[in-house]
C-alpha positions in Angstrom: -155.5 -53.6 49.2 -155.1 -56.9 50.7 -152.5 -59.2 51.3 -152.7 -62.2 49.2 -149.6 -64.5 50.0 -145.7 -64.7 51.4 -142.8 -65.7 49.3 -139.3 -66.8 50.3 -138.2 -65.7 47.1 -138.0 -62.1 45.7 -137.7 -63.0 42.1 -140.8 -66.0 42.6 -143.1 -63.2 43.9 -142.1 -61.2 41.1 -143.2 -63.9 38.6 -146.6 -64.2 40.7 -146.5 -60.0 40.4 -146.0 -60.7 36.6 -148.7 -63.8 36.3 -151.5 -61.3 38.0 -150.8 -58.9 36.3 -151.4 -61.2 32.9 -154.7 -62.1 34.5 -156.0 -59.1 34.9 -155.2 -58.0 38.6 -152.8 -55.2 39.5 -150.3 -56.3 42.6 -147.5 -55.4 43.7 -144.6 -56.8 45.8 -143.5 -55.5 49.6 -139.6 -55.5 49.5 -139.0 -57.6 53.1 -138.6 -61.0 54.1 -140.4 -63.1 53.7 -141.8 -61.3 50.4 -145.5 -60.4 50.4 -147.7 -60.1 47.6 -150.5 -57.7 48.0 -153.1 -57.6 45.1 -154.3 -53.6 45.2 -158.2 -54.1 44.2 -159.9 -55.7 46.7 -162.7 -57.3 44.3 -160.3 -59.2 42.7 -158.8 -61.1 45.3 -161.1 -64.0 45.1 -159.8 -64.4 41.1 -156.0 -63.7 42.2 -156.3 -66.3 45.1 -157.1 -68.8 41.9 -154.3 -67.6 40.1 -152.1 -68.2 43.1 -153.1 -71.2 43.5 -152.1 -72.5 40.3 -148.4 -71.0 40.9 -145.5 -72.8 41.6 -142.8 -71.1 42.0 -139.5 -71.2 39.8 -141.9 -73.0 36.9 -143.1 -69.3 35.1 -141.6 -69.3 31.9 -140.5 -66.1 29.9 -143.8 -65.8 28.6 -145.1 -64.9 31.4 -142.8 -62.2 31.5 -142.9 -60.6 28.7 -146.8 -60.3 28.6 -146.5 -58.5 32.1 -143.7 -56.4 30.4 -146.1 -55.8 27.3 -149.0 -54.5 29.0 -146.5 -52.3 31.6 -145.3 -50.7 28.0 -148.5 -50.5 26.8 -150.1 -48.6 30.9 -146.9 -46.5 30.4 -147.6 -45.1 26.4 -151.4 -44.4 27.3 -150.6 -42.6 30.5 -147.8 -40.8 28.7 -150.4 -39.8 25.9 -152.7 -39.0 28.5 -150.0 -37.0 30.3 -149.5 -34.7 27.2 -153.1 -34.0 27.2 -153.2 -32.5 30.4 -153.6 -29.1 30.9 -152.3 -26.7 34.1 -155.2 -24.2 34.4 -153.2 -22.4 37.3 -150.8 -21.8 34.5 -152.8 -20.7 31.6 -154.7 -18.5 34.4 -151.9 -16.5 35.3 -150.6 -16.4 31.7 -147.7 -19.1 31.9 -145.5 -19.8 34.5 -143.2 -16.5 33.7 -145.3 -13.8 33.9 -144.1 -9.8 34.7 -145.6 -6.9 35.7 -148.8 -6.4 33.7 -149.8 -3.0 31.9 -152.9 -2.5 34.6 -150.4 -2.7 37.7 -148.0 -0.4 35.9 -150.4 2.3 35.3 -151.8 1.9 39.1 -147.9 1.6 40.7 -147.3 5.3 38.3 -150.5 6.7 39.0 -149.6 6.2 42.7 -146.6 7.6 42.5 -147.5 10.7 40.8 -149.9 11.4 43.3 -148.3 10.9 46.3 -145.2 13.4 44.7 -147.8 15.9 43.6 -149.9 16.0 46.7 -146.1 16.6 48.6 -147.1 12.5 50.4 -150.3 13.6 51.4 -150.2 17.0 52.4 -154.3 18.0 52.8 -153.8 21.8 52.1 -151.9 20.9 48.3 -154.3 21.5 45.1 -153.7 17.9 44.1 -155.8 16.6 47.3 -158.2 19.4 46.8 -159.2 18.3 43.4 -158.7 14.8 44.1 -161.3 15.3 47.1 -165.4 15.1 47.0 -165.6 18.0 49.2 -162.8 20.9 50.1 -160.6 20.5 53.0 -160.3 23.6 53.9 -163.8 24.8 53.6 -165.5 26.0 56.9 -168.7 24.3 55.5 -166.7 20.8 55.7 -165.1 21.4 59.3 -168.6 22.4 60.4 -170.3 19.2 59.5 -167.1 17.3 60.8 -167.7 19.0 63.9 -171.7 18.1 64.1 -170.8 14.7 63.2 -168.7 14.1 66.2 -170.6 16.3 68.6 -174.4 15.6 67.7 -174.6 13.4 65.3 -173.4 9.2 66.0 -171.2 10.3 69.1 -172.7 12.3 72.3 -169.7 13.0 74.2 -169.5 16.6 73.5 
């Protein structure tokens, strides 16, 4: 983005704005006085400096203006077809944008539930931990081994 030229007049650098943009180059104008004219591609500055050039101000007619106000119609329709052929992943990944509780969370949030009532919150001596469990609680085999593992096995501080 460079700076192509200053204007004393808002509506003139609109009409240069207007008589790029008709050429082929994309500007735009900086609202403060004086008014600056900045062409956004810097390749075609050499061109716009041309087109410029050939300006005077107050003399572009309404032709000018309604080509610039043609092809702005015409960016806006293929951006706007463009815009409806979009698509938000995020939103077809989580299933739209109002999504609830699925069935698989459900089951999990019910499952949980149920065991924690039926094992009295984690009680180790209840049935439901025993059968939930690889190896008996309450079997002196099991406190044995616990007692091995923290005595002779990884830990020597007994």
């Amino acid at each position: 983005m460079r700076k192509l030229t200053e204007l004393t007049s808002e509506g003139d650098a609109g009409r240069l704005v207007d008589a790029l943009l008709v050429a082929g180059i994309d500007s735009e104008v900086r609202a403060r006085e004086p008014w600056e004219v900045w062409v956004l591609d810097d390749d075609d500055l050499a061109r716009a400096r041309q087109v410029a050039g050939q300006f005077t101000p107050g003399a572009a007619g309404p032709d000018v203006a309604r080509a610039a106000a043609a092809i702005r119609e015409q960016r806006e329709r293929r951006q706007s077809r463009a815009g409806r052929r979009m698509v938000q992943v995020a939103d077809q990944w989580r299933g739209g944008p109002a999504q609830g509780v699925g069935p698989v969370t459900l089951f999990l949030v019910i499952g949980s539930v149920l065991v924690a009532l039926y094992s009295d919150f984690g009680d180790p001596l209840t049935m439901t931990i025993q059968n939930l469990s690889i190896e008996p609680w309450d079997s002196p085999d099991f406190y044995e081994r616990c007692e091995r593992a923290r005595c002779g096995g990884w830990s020597r501080r007994c």
